[in-house]
C-alpha positions in Angstrom: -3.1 19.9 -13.4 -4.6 20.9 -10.0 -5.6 24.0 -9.4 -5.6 26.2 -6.7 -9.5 25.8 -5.4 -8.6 22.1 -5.9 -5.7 22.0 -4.0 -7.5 24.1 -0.9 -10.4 21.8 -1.3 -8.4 18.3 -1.1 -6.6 19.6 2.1 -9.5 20.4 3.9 -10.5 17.0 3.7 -7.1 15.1 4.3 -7.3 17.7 7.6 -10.8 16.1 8.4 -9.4 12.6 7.8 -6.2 13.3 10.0 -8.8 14.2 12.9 -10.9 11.5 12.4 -7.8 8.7 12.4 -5.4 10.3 14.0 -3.3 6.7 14.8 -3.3 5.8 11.6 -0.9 3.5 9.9 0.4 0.7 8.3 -1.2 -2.5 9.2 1.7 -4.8 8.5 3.7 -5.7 10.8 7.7 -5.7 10.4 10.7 -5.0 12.1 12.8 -4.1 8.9 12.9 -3.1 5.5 13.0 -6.7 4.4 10.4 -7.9 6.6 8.0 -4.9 4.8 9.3 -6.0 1.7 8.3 -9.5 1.8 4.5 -8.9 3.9 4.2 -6.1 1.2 4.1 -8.9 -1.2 2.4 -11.4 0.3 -0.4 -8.6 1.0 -1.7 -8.7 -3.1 -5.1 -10.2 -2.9 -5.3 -11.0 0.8 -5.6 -9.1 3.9 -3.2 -7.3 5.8 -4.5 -9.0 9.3 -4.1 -12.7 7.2 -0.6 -11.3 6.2 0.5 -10.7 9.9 -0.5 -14.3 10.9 1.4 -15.9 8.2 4.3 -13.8 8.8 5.0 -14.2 12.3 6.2 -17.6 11.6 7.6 -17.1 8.0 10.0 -14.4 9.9 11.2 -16.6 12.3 11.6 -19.7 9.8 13.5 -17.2 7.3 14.9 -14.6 9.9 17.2 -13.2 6.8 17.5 -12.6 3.4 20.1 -15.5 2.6 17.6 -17.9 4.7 14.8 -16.7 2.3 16.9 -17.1 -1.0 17.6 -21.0 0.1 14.1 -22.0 0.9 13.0 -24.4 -0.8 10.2 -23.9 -3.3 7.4 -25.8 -2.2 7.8 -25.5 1.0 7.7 -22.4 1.0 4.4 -22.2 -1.2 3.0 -24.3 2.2 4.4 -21.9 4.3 2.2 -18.9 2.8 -0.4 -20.8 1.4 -3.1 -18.9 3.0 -2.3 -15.8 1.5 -3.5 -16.5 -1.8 -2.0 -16.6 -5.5 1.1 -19.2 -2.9 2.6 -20.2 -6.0 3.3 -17.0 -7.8 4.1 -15.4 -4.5 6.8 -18.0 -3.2 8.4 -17.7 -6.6 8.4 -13.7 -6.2 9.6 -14.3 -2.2 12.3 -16.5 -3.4 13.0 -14.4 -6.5 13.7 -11.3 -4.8 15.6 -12.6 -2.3 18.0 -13.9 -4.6 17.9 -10.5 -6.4 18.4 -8.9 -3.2 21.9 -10.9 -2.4 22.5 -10.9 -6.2 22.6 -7.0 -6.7 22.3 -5.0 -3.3 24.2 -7.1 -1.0 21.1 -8.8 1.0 20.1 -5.0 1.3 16.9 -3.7 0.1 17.0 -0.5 -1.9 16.1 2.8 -1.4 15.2 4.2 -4.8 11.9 3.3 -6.4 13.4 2.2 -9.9 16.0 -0.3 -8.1 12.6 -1.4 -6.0 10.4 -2.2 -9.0 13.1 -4.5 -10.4 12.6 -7.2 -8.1 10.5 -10.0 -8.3 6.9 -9.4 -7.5 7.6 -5.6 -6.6 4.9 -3.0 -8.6 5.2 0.6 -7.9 2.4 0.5 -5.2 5.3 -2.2 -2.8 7.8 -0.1 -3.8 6.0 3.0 -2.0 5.3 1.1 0.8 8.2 -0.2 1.5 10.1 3.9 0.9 7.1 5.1 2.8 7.2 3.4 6.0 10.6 1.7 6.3 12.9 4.3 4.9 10.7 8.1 5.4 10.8 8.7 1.4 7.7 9.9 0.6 5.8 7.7 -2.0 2.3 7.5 -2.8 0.6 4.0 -2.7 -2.1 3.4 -4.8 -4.1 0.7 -4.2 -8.0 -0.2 -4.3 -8.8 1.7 -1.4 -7.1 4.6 -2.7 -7.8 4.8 -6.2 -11.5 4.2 -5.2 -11.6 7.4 -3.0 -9.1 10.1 -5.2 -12.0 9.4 -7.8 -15.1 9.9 -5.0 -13.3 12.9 -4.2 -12.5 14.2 -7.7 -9.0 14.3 -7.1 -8.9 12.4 -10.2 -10.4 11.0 -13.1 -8.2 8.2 -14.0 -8.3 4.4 -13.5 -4.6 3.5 -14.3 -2.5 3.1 -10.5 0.1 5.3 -12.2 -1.5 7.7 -13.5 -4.2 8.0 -10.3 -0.7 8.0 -8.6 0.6 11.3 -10.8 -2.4 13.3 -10.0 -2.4 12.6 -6.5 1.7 13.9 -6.3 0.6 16.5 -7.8 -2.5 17.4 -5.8 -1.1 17.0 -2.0 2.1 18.3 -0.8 4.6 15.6 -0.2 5.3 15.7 3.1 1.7 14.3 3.4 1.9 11.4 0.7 2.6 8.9 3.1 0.3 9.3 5.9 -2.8 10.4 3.0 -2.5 6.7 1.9 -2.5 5.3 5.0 -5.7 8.1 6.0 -7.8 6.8 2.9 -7.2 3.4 3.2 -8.6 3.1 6.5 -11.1 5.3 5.9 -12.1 3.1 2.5 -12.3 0.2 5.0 -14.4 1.8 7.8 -16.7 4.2 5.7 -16.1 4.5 2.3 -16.7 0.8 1.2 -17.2 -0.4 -1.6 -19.3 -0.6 -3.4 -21.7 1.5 -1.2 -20.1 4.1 1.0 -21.6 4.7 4.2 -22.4 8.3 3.3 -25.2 8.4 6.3 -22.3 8.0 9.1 -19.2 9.8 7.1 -17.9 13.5 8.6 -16.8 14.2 5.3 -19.7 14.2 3.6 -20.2 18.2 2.8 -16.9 18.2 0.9 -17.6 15.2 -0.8 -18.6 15.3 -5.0 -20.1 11.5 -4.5 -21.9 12.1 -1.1 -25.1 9.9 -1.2 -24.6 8.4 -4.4 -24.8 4.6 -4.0 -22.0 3.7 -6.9 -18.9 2.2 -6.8 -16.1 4.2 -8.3 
């Protein structure tokens, strides 16, 4: 449970992170729920910037949710074969589509037990996917994020859920959404793994890890 001293020290740093990314957001790109669904998915294992070049023609080829539930299989493994892991994706594409025109209409959902349902959709997509298309506050968890809770002793915990937990419980909600997107970029610019660039990072005085050269 976080305590108060905690709680004063975590938002002095997610203020310092606010100033120093002050655009910061989510690097997919989408025009709708769906579209966040599906790049959400394809985004496991691969990066956001290779996501957004497969998807600029994979929206246009399946422009809907009924044109993504009739794809064909292997075909659409070759259409997002540079993401990574095609197979199991395109099954999990196709999968959820079908789910999606199955159960909710061709709709995605809005609650985070109806999202983790679908095919190839973990609680960390399901966050994203509240987060940015609908304004429900989630907390994604994913290796940028889990690496930095535990650099800043927000937690102790390796589990995605559980690192997810403490962090709910640690920052007021109205920030989950924004602190994800905030340490993600700032894992990517400065807090790498597995060496931090402690020498160039503002944050260093409030930081438990600052200049120890391990990845956490």
């Amino acid at each position: 449970m976080a305590d108060h001293r905690m709680r004063k020290k975590a938002a002095r740093i997610l203020d310092q992170l606010y100033q120093l990314y002050p655009d910061a957001h989510c690097a997919l790109r989408y025009d709708n729920p769906f579209q966040l669904l599906i790049a959400t998915i394809l985004s496991a294992q691969c990066t956001d910037v290779q996501v957004n070049k497969v998807t600029v023609e994979l929206f246009v080829k399946y422009p809907r949710v009924q044109a993504l539930a009739e794809a064909d299989l292997q075909t659409l493994e070759k259409d997002i074969r540079s993401t990574g892991f095609y197979r199991n994706k395109a099954k999990s594409l196709l999968g959820c589509a079908q789910m999606l025109l199955r159960e909710h209409d061709g709709q995605v959902p809005q609650t985070l037990a109806e999202l983790v349902r679908l095919p190839g959709v973990g609680r960390k997509t399901a966050n994203v996917v509240l987060g940015n298309a609908f304004g429900i506050p989630g907390m994604v968890v994913d290796t940028h994020v889990k690496r930095l809770s535990r650099r800043f002793a927000w937690t102790d915990q390796q589990d995605p859920e559980k690192i997810e937990g403490d962090l709910c419980q640690l920052l007021p909600r109205k920030h989950w959404v924004q602190a994800a997107h905030l340490l993600i970029l700032h894992g990517r610019q400065l807090c790498k793994a597995p060496i931090p660039l402690c020498s160039q990072c503002p944050l260093l005085k409030d930081c438990p890890q600052r200049g120890v050269d391990r990845a956490n």
